[in-house]
MIDOSE-1310 file (N, C-alpha, C; in nm, 2 decimals, decimal comma, always signed):
residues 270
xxxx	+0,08/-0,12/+0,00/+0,00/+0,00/+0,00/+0,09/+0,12/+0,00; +0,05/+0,24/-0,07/+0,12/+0,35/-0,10/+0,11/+0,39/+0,02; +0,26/+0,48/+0,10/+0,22/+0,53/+0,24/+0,14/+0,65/+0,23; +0,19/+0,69/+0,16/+0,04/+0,83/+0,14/-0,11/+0,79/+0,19
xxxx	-0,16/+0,66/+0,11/-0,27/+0,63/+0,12/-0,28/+0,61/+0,24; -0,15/+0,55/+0,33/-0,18/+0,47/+0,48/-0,19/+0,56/+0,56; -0,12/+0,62/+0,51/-0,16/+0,78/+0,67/-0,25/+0,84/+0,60; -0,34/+0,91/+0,52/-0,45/+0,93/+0,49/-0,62/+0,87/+0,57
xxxx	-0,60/+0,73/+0,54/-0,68/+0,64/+0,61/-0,65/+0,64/+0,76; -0,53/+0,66/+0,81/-0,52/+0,71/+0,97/-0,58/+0,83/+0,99; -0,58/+0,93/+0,92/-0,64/+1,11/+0,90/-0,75/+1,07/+0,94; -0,85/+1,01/+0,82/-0,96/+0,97/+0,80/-1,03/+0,95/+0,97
xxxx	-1,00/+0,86/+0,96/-1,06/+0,74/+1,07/-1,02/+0,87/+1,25; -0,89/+0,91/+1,28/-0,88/+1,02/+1,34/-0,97/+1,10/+1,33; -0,98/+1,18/+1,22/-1,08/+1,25/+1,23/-1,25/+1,20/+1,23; -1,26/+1,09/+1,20/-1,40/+1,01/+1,25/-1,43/+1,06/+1,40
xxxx	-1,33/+0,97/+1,43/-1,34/+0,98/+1,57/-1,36/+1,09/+1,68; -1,27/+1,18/+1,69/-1,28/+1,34/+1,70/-1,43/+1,39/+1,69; -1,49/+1,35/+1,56/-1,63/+1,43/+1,51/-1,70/+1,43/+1,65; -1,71/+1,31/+1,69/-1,82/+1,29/+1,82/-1,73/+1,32/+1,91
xxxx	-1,70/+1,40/+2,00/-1,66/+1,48/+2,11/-1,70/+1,45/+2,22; -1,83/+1,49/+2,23/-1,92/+1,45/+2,37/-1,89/+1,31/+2,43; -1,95/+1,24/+2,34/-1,93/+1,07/+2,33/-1,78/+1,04/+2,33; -1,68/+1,09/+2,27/-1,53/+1,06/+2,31/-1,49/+1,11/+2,46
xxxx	-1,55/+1,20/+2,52/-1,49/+1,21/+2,63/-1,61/+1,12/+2,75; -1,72/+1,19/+2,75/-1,82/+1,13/+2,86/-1,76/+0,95/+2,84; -1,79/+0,88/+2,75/-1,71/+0,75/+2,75/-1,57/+0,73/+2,80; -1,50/+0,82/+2,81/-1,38/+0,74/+2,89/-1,40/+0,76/+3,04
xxxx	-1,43/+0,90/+3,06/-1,43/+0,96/+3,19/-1,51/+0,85/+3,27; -1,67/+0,85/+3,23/-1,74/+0,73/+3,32/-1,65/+0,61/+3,35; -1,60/+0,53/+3,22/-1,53/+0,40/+3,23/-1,41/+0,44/+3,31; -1,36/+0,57/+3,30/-1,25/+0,53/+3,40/-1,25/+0,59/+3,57
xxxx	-1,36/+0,65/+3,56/-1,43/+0,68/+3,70/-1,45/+0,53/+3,79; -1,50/+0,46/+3,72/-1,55/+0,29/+3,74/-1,44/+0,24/+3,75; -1,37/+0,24/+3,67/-1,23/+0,14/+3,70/-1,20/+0,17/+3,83; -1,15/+0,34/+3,83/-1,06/+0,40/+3,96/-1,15/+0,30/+4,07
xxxx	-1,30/+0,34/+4,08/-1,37/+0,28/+4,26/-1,37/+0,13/+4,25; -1,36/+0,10/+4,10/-1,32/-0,11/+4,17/-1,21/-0,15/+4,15; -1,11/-0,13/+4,16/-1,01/-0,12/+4,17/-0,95/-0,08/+4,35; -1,01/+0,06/+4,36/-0,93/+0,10/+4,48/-1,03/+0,00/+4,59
xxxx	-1,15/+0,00/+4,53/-1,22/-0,10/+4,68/-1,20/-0,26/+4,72; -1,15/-0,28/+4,56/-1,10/-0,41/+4,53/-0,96/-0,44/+4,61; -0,84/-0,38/+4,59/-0,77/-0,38/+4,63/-0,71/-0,36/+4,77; -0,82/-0,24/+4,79/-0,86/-0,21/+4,94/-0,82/-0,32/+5,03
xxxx	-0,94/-0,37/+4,99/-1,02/-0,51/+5,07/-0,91/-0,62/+5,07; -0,84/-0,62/+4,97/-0,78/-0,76/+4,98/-0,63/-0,71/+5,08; -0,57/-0,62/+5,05/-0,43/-0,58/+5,16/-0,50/-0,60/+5,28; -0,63/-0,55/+5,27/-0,67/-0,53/+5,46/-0,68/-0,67/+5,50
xxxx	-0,75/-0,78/+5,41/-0,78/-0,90/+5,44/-0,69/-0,98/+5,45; -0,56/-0,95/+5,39/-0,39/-1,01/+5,40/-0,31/-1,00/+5,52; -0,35/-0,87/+5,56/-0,26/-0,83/+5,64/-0,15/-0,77/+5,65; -0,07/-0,83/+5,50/+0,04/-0,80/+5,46/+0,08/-0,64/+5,35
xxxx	+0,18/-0,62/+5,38/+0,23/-0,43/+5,28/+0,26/-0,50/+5,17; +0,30/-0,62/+5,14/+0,33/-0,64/+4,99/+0,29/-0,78/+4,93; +0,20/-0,80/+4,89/+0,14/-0,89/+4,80/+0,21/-0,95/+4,63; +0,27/-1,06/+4,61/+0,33/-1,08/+4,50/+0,41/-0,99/+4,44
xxxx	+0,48/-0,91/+4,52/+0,61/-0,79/+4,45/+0,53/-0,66/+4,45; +0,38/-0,67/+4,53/+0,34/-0,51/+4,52/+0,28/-0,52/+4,63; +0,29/-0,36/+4,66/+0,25/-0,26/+4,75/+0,10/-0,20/+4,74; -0,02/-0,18/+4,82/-0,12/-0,10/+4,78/-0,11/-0,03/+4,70
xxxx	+0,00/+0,13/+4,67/+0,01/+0,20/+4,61/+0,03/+0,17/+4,44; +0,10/+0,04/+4,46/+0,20/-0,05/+4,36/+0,06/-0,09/+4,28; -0,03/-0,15/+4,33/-0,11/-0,21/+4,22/-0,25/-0,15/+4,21; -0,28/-0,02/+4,26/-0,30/+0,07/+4,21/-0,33/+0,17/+4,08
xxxx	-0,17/+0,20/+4,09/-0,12/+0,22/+3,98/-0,10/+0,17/+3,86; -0,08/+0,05/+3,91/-0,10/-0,08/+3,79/-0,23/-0,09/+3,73; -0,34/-0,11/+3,82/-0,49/-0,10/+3,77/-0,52/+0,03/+3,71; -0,45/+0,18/+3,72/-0,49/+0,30/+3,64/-0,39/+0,29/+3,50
xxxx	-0,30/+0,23/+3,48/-0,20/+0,24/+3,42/-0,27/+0,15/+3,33; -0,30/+0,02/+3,34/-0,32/-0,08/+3,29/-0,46/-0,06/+3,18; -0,56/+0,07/+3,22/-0,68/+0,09/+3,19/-0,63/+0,15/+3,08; -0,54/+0,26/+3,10/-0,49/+0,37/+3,00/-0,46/+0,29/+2,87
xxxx	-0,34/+0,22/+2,91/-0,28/+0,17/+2,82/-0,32/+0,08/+2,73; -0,42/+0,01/+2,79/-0,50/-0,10/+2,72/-0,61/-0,02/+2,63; -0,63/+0,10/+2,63/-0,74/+0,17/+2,57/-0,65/+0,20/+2,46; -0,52/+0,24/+2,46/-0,47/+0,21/+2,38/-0,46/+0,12/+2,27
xxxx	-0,41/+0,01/+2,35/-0,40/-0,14/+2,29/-0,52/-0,16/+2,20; -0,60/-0,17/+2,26/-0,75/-0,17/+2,23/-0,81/-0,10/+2,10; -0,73/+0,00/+2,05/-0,78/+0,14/+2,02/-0,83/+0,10/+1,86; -0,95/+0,08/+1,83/-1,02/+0,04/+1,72/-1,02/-0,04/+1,69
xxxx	-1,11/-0,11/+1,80/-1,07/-0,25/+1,81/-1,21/-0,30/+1,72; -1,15/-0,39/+1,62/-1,26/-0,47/+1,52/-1,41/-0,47/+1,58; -1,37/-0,57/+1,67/-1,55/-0,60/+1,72/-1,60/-0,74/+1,61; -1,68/-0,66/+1,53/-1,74/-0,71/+1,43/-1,76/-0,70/+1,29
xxxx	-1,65/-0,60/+1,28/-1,65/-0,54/+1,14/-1,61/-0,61/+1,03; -1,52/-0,70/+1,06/-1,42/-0,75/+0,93/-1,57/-0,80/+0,95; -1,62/-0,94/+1,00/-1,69/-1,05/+0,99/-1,85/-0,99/+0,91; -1,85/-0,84/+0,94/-1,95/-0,79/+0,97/-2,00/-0,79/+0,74
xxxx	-1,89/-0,71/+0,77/-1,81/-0,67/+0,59/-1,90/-0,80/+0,50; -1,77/-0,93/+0,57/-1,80/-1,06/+0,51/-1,96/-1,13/+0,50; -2,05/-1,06/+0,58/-2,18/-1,13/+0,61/-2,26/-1,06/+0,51; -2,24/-0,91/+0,50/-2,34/-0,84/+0,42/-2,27/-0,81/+0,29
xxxx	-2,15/-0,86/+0,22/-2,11/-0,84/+0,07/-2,05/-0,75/+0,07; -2,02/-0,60/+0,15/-1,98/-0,51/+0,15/-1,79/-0,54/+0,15; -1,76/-0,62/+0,17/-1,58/-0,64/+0,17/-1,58/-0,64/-0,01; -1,67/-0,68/-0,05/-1,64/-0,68/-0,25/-1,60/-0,54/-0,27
xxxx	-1,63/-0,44/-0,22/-1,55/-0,32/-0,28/-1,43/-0,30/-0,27; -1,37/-0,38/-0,10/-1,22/-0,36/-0,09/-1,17/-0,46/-0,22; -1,25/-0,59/-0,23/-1,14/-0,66/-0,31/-1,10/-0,60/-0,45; -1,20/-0,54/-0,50/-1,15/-0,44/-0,64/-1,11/-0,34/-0,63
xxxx	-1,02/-0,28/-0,53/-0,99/-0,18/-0,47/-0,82/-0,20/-0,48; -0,77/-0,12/-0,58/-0,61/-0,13/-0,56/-0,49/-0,11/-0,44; -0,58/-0,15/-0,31/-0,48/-0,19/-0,17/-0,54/-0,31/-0,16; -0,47/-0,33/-0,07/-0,46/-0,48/+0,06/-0,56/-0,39/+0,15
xxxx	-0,66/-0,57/+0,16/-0,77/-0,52/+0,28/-0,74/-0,48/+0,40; -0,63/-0,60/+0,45/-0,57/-0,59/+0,59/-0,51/-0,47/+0,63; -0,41/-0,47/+0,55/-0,35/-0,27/+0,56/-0,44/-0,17/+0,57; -0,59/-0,19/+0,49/-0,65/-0,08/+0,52/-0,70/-0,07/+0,66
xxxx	-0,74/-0,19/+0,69/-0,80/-0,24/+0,82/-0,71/-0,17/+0,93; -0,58/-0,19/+0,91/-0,53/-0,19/+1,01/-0,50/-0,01/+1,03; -0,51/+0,01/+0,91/-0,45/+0,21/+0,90/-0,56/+0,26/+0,96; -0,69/+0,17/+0,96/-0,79/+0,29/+1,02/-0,80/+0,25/+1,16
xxxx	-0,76/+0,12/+1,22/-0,70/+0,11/+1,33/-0,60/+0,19/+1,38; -0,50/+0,21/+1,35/-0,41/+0,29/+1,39/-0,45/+0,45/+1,42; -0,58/+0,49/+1,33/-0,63/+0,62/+1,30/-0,71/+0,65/+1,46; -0,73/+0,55/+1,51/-0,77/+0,54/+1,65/-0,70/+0,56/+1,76
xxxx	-0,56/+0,51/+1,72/-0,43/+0,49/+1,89/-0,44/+0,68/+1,94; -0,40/+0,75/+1,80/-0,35/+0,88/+1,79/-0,47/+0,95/+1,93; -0,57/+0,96/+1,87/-0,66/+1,07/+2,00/-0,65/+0,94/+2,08; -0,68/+0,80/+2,13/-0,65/+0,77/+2,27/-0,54/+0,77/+2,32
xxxx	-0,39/+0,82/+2,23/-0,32/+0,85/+2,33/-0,33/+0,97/+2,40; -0,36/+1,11/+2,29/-0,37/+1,22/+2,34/-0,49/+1,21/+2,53; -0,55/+1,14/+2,48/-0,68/+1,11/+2,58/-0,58/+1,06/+2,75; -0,54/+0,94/+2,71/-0,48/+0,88/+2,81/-0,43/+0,94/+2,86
xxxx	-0,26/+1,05/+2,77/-0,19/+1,10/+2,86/-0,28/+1,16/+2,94; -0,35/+1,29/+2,87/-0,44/+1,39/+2,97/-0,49/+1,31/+3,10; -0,56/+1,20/+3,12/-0,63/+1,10/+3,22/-0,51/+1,13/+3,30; -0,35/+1,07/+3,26/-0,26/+1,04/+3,32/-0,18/+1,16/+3,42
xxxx	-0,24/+1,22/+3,35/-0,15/+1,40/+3,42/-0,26/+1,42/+3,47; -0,39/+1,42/+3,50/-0,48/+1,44/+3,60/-0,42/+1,36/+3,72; -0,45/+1,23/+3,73/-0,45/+1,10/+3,83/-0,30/+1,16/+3,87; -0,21/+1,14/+3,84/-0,08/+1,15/+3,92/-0,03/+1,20/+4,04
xxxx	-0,07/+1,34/+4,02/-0,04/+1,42/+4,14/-0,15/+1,36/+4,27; -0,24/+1,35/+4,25/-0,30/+1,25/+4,33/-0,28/+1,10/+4,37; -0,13/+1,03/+4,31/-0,15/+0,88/+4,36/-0,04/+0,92/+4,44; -0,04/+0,82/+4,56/+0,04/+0,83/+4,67/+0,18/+0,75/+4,60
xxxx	+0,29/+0,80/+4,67/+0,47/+0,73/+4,64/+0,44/+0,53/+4,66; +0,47/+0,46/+4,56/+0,51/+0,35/+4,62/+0,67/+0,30/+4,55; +0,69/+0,17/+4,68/+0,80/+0,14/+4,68/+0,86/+0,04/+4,62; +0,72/-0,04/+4,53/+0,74/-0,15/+4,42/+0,72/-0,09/+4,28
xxxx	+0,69/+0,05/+4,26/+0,67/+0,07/+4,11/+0,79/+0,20/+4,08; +0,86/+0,23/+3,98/+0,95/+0,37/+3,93/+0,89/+0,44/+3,84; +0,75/+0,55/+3,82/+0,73/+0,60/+3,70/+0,83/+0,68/+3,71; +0,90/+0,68/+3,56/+1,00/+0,74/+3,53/+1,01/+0,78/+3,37
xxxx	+1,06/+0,85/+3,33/+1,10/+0,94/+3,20/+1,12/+0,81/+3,11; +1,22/+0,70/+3,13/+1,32/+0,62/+3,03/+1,17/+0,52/+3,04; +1,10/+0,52/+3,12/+1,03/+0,37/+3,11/+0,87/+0,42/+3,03; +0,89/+0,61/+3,05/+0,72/+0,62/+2,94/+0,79/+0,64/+2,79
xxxx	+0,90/+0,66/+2,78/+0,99/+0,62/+2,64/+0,97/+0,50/+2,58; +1,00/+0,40/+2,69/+1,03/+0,27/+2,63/+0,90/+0,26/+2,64; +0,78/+0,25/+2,70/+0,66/+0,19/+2,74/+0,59/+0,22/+2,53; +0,64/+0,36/+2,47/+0,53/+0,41/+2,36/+0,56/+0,26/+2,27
xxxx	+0,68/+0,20/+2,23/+0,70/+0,12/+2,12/+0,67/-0,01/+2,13; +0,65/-0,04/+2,32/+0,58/-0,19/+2,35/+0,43/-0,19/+2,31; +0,38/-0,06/+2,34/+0,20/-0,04/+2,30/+0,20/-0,05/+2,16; +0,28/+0,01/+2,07/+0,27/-0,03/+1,89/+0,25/-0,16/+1,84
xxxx	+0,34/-0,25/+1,92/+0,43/-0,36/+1,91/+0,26/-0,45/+1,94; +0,22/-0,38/+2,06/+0,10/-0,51/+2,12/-0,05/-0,45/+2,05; -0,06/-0,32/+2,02/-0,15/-0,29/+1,92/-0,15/-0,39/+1,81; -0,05/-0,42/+1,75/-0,02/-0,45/+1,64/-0,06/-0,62/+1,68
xxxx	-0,01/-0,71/+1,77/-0,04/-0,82/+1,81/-0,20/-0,85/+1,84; -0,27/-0,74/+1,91/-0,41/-0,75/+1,94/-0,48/-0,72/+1,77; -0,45/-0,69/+1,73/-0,52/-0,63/+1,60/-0,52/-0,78/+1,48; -0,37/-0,83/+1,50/-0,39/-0,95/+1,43/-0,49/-1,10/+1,50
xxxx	-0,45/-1,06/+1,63/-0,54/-1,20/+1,70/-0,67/-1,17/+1,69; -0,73/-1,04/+1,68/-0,88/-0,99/+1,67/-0,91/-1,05/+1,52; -0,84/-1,02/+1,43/-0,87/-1,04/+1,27/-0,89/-1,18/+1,26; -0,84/-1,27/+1,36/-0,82/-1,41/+1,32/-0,90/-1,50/+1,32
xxxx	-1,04/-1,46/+1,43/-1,13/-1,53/+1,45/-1,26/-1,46/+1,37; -1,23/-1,38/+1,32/-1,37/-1,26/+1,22/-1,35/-1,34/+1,08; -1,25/-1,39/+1,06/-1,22/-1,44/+0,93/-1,29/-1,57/+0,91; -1,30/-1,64/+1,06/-1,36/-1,76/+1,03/-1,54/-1,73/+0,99
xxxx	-1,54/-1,61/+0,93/-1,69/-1,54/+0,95/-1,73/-1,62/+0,74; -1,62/-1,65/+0,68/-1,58/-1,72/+0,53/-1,63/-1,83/+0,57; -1,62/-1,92/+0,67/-1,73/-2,03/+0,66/-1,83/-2,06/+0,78; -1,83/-1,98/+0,89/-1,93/-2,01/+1,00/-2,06/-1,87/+0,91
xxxx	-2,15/-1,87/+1,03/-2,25/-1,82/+1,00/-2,25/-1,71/+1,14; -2,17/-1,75/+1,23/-2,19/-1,66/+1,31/-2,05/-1,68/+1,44; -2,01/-1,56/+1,42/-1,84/-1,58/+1,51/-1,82/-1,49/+1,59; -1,98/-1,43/+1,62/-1,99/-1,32/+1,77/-1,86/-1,42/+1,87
xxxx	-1,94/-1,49/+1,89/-1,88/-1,58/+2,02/-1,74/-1,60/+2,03; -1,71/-1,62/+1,90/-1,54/-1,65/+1,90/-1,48/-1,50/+1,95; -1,51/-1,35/+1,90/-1,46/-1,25/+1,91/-1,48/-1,21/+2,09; -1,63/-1,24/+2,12/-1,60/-1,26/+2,21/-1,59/-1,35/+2,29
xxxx	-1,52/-1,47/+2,32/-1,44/-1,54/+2,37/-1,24/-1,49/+2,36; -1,25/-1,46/+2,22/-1,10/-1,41/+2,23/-1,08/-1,30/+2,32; -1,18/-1,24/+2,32/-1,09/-1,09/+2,38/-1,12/-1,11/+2,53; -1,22/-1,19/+2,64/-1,24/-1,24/+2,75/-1,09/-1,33/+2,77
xxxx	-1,04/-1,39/+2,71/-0,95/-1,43/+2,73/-0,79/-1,36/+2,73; -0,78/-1,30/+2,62/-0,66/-1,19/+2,61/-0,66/-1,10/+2,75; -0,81/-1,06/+2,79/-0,81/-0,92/+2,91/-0,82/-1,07/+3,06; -0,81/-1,19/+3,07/-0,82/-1,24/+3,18/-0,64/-1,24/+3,21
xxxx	-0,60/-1,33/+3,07/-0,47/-1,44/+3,11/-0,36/-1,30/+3,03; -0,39/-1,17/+2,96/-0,33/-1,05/+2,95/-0,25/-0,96/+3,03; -0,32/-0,98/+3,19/-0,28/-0,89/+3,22/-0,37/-0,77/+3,28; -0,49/-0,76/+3,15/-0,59/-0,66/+3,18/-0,70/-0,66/+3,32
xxxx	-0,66/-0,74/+3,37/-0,78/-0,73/+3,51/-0,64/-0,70/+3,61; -0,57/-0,76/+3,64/-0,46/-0,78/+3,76/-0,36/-0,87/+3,72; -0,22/-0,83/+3,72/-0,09/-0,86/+3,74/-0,03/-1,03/+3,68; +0,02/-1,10/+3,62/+0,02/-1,24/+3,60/+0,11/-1,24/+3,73
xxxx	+0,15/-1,19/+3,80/+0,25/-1,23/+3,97/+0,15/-1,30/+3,97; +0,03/-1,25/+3,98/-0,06/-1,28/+4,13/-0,13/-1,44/+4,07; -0,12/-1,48/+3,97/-0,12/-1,66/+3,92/-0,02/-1,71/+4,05; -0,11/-1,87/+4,05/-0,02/-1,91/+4,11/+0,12/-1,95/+4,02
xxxx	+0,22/-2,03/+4,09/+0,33/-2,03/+4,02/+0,33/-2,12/+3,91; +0,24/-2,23/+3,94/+0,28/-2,32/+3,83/+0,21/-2,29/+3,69; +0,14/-2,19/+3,70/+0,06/-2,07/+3,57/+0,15/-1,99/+3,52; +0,19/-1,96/+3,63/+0,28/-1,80/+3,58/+0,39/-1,89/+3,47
xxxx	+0,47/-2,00/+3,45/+0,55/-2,06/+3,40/+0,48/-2,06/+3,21; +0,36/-2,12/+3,24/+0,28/-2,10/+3,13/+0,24/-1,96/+3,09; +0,13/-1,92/+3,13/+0,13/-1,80/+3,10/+0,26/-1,70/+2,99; +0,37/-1,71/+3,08/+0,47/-1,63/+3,03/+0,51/-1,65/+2,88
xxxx	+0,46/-1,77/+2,86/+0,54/-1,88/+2,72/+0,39/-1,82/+2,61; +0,30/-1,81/+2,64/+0,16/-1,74/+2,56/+0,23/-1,60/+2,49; +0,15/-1,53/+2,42/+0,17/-1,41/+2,36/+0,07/-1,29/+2,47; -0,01/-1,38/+2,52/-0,12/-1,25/+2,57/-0,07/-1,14/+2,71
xxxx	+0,04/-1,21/+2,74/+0,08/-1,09/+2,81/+0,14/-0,98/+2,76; +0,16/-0,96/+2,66/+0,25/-0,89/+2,53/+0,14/-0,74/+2,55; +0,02/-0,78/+2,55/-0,10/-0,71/+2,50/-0,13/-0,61/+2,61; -0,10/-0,63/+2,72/-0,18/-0,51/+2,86/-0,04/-0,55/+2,98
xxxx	-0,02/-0,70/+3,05/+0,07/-0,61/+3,12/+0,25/-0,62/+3,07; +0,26/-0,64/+2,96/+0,41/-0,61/+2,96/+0,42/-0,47/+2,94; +0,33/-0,43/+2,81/+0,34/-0,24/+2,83/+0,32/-0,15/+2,93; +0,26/-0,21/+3,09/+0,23/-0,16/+3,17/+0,33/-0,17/+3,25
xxxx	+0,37/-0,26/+3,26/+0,53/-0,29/+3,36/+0,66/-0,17/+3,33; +0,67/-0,17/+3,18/+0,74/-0,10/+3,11/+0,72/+0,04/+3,19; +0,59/+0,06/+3,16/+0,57/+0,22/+3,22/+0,61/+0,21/+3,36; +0,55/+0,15/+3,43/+0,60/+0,18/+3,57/+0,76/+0,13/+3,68
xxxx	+0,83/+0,12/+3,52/+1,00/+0,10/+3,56/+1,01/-0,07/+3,68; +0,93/-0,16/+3,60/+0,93/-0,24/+3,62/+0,98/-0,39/+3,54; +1,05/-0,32/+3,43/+1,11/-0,45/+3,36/+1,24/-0,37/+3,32; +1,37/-0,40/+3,31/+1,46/-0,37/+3,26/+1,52/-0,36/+3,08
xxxx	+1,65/-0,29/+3,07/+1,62/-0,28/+2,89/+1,67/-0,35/+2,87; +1,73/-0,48/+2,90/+1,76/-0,60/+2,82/+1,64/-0,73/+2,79; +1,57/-0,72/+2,96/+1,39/-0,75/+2,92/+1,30/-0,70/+2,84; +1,34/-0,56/+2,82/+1,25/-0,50/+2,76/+1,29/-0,52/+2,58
xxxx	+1,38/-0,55/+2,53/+1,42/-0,60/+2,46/+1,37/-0,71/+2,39; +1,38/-0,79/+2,49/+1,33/-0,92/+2,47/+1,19/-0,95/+2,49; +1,11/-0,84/+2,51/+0,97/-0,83/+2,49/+0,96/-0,82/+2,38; +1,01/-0,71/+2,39/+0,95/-0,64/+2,22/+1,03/-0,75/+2,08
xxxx	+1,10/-0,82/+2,11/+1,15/-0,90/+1,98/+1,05/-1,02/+2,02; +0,99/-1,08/+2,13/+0,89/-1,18/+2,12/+0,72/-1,12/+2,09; +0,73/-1,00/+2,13/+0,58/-0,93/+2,09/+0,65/-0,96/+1,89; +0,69/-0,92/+1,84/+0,70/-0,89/+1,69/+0,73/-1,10/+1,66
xxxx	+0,80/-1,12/+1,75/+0,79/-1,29/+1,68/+0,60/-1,35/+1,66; +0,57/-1,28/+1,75/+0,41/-1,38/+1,78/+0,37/-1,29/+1,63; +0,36/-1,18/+1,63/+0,30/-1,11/+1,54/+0,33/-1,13/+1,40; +0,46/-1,23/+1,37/+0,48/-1,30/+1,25/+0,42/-1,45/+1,24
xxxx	+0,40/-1,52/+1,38/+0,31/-1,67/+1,39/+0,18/-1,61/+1,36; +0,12/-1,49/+1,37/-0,01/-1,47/+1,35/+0,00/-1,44/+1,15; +0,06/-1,38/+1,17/+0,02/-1,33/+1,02/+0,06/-1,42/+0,93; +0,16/-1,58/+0,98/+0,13/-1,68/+0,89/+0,03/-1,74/+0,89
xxxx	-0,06/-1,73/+1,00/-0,19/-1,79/+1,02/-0,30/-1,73/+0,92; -0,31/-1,57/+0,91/-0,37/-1,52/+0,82/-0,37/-1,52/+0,68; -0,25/-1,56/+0,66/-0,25/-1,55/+0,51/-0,30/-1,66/+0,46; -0,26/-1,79/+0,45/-0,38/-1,89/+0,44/-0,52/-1,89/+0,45
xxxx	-0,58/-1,81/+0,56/-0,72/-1,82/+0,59/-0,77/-1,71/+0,47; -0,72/-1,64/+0,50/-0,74/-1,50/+0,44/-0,78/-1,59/+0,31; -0,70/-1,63/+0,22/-0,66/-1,71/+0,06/-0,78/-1,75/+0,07; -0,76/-1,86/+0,14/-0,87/-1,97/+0,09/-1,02/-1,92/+0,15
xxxx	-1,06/-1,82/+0,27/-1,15/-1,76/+0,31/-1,20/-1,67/+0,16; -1,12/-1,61/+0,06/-1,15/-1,45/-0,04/-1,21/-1,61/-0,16; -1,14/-1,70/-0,15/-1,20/-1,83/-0,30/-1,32/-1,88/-0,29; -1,39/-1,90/-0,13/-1,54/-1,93/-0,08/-1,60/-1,84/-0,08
xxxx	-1,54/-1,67/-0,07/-1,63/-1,56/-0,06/-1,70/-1,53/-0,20; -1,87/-1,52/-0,19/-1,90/-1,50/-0,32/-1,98/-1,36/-0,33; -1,99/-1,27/-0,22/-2,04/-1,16/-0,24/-2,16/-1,13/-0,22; -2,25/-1,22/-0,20/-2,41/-1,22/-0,21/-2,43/-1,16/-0,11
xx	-2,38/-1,16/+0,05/-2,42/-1,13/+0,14/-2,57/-1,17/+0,21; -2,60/-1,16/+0,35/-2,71/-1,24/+0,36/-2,86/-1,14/+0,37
């Protein structure tokens, strides 16, 4: 795809988004009002109920932060997120225009994804420089300068991983009749064993071994650890070269399906 076109279609889709104002902000603010009180009552409850100042390598303050951090960042991650669309395309005939269309569908797909990260980052930080001055010091997390540097290219990295794992199960939309379930089953799963609710520490041990060997921590908490000067740059390294490895096991997965999915598609729509 010509880059011109590809940042165009990022323009596009940016400026989609932007149009509704109201609805871009009232939507985060509520969701992240909600997070903030189950989160802090959540976590509340459980240090009190422990007894203990540090729980699997964190501190009250420690995982906290992690639950505000983790919301941000994942909105990120998250940021135009399919849903239903590819599948949606595929059910009503409407993807026939991409295929006569001198790009690659996936690229477009993915540029108007991308057209989305741009205002929720602007969004996040803002969230982020509100909340701060209000969270208390802890002693298990470092927000620091070097780690919201490194943190921007693990969120591309797992954008880019969530974006392909979302595409993967919409596709199976070329022979099922209906793959609500699959999309949501994938993404209940990515936000359990991700990262996105609470910490993989807090697995027990013989999980955490597993876990680590999956791709889905890639997606919510390794970019989150990053931020809060919780992984080093030789780990952090070696994230981001296994975030981009998974992200080539996925896209040999796609190309196949994709192929033989576009030779069954006949366009009728239902």
């Amino acid at each position: 795809m010509n880059p011109a076109l590809f940042l165009h279609l990022m323009s596009i889709e940016s400026r989609r988004l932007l149009s509704y104002r109201v609805d871009f902000w009232i939507t985060m603010i509520l969701t992240l009002i909600v997070q903030l009180v189950v989160i802090w009552a959540l976590w509340t409850a459980i240090f009190a109920e422990s007894g203990k100042d540090i729980v699997a390598g964190w501190d009250l303050q420690g995982i906290l932060a992690y639950g505000v951090f983790v919301f941000l960042t994942g909105r990120v991650v998250r940021g135009g997120d399919l849903q239903m669309a590819v599948a949606t395309e595929i059910y009503d005939g409407s993807l026939s225009r991409y295929l006569v269309y001198p790009c690659n569908y996936c690229f477009t797909k993915y540029a108007q994804q991308l057209g989305n990260i741009f205002p929720d980052i602007f969004q996040s930080v803002l969230m982020a420089l509100l909340i701060i001055p209000f969270m208390e010091s802890s002693t298990t997390v470092d927000l620091n300068l070097t780690g919201i540097l490194m943190c921007l290219p693990s969120i591309f990295c797992a954008h880019l991983l969530f974006f392909m794992m979302g595409l993967l199960p919409q596709l199976v939309a070329f022979w099922a009749d209906n793959v609500w379930s699959l999309s949501v089953m994938m993404r209940m799963v990515t936000m359990l064993i991700g990262g996105a609710t609470f910490p993989l520490s807090l697995f027990p041990d013989s999980m955490q071994s597993i876990l680590y060997m999956l791709p889905f921590r890639y997606l919510f908490e390794f970019p989150t650890l990053v931020l809060l000067g919780k992984v080093g740059f030789e780990e952090w390294i070696t994230g981001i070269v296994s975030c981009l490895i998974w992200c080539g096991f996925f896209l040999l997965l796609l190309i196949p399906v994709w192929r033989r999915g576009t030779l069954r598609y006949t366009g009728v729509g239902i």
